[in-house]
Steps between C-alpha positions, in 0.01 A plus 500: 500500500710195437476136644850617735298838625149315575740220742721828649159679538308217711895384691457886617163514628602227762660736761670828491827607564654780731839556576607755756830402666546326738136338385390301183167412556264272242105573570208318438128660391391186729583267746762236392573103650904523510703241603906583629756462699497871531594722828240648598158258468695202328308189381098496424380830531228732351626831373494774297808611463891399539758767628897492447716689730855601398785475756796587596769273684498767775117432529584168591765462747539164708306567711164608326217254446412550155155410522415729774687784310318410143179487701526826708593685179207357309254626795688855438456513154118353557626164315357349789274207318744458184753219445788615601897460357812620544775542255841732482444565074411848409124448445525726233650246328182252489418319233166445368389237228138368401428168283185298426426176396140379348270722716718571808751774534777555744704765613791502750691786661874406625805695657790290419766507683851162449749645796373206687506318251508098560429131327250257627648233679855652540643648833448859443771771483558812655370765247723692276371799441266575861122366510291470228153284464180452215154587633235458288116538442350308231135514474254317297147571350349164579361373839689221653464200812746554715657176356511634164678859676742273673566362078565846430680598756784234382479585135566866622781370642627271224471835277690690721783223502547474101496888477804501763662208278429684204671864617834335565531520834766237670579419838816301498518364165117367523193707368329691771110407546423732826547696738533439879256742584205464137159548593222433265116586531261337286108663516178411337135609497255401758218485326418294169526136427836334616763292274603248665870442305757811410758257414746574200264357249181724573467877409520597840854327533593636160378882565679502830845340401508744273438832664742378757781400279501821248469743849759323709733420190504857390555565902789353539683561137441841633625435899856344307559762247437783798692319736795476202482875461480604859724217715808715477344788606326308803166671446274180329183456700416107499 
C-alpha cells in the first residue's frame, strides 16, 4: 500500500458516508465536539453525526421557518441529535477529500453549490442562476480546546474561500469567496490530549486546509461546468 493509500485509508475511517436523497449524512463510530453555525444544534455541541437535507424552492415558501422545517424533518428521518444543514445541490453530487499532515489527518465532505454566489464586503446581488450554497464537514483526528476548534473552524473557512477563488467563479467582475447561505462544521475527538493551536502552521491547520480545499474546489469546478451544460435547459440543481 502506498504512502497516498495509508493517508486515504486513515481520512476514511473518520466518519462514513450515506447518501439517500434528500439526505447526506456523515457518521461518527463516537461522539464528536463540533462547533457551527449550523441549523439545527449550531455552535458548541457534542455529536455524532451531521445530516444535509436537500430542498426544493417549493419547500421553502415565504412563509416557512426553515429551522422548524429542517428540524421536524430531521425528527422524521430519526436525525434528531445530528447537526443539521440545508442545501438545494443534488447531494449526490458531494464531494469528499481526505489529507494529513505530520500525524493528523482530515477529511471534509461538501455540497457546493455558487447560485448565491457573493464577495465579502460587497453589497450582494440577486442570484443568477436560483439558490445555491457550500456546506461542509471537515473532521480531524486530533483532540482539540475549544479555542484551538474555533482556529479551525476559520482555516476551514479560509480553505473554502481560495477553492471558490480558485474555480473561477465571479460576481460582478470580482472573485466570489462565499455564499450567502455557507455553513461549515468543524468536529474533533473528545477524548485524548488537546492541542491547543490548529493555526495554518501546525498539522492540524495543514491537514484540514487541505481536505477542505481539494473537496470544495472539485465541488464547485463541478457546480459551474453542470450549471454551463444545464442553464439553457433550466434543469441545474444548485
Amino acid at each position: 500500500m502506498s504512502a497516498a493509500d495509508d493517508i486515504a485509508s486513515d481520512a476514511d475511517a473518520l466518519f462514513s458516508v450515506t447518501c439517500a436523497r434528500p439526505w447526506l449524512a456523515a457518521r461518527f463510530v463516537r461522539p464528536q465536539r463540533m462547533l457551527s453555525w449550523a441549523l439545527a444544534r449550531p455552535g458548541f455541541q457534542t455529536a455524532h453525526e451531521v445530516a444535509w437535507l436537500e430542498v426544493e424552492d417549493v419547500d421553502l415558501p415565504v412563509t416557512v421557518d426553515p429551522v422548524a422545517l429542517l428540524a421536524a424533518r430531521m425528527r422524521s428521518a430519526e436525525f434528531g441529535d445530528a447537526v443539521g444543514m440545508m442545501t438545494s445541490r443534488d447531494v449526490r453530487r458531494h464531494r469528499v477529500a481526505g489529507a494529513a499532515s505530520g500525524g493528523t489527518t482530515a477529511r471534509c465532505l461538501a455540497t457546493v453549490g455558487l447560485g448565491n454566489a457573493a464577495r465579502v464586503g460587497a453589497p450582494s446581488p440577486p442570484p443568477h442562476e436560483a439558490w445555491g450554497t457550500v456546506n461542509l464537514l471537515v473532521a480531524c483526528s486530533v483532540t482539540l480546546t475549544d479555542a484551538a476548534l474555533v482556529e479551525a473552524l476559520s482555516i476551514a473557512v479560509e480553505a473554502r474561500t481560495a477553492a471558490i477563488m480558485a474555480s473561477g467563479r465571479t460576481v460582478d467582475g470580482g472573485a466570489a469567496t462565499g455564499t450567502g447561505t455557507d455553513c461549515v462544521v468543524v468536529a474533533t475527538p473528545l477524548d485524548g490530549p488537546a492541542a491547543s493551536f490548529a493555526g495554518l502552521h501546525t498539522d492540524v491547520g495543514v491537514a484540514i486546509g487541505t481536505a477542505v480545499y481539494e473537496s470544495v474546489k472539485s465541488g464547485a469546478c463541478d457546480w459551474m461546468a453542470h450549471t454551463r451544460a444545464h442553464k439553457s435547459a433550466g434543469e441545474e440543481r444548485l
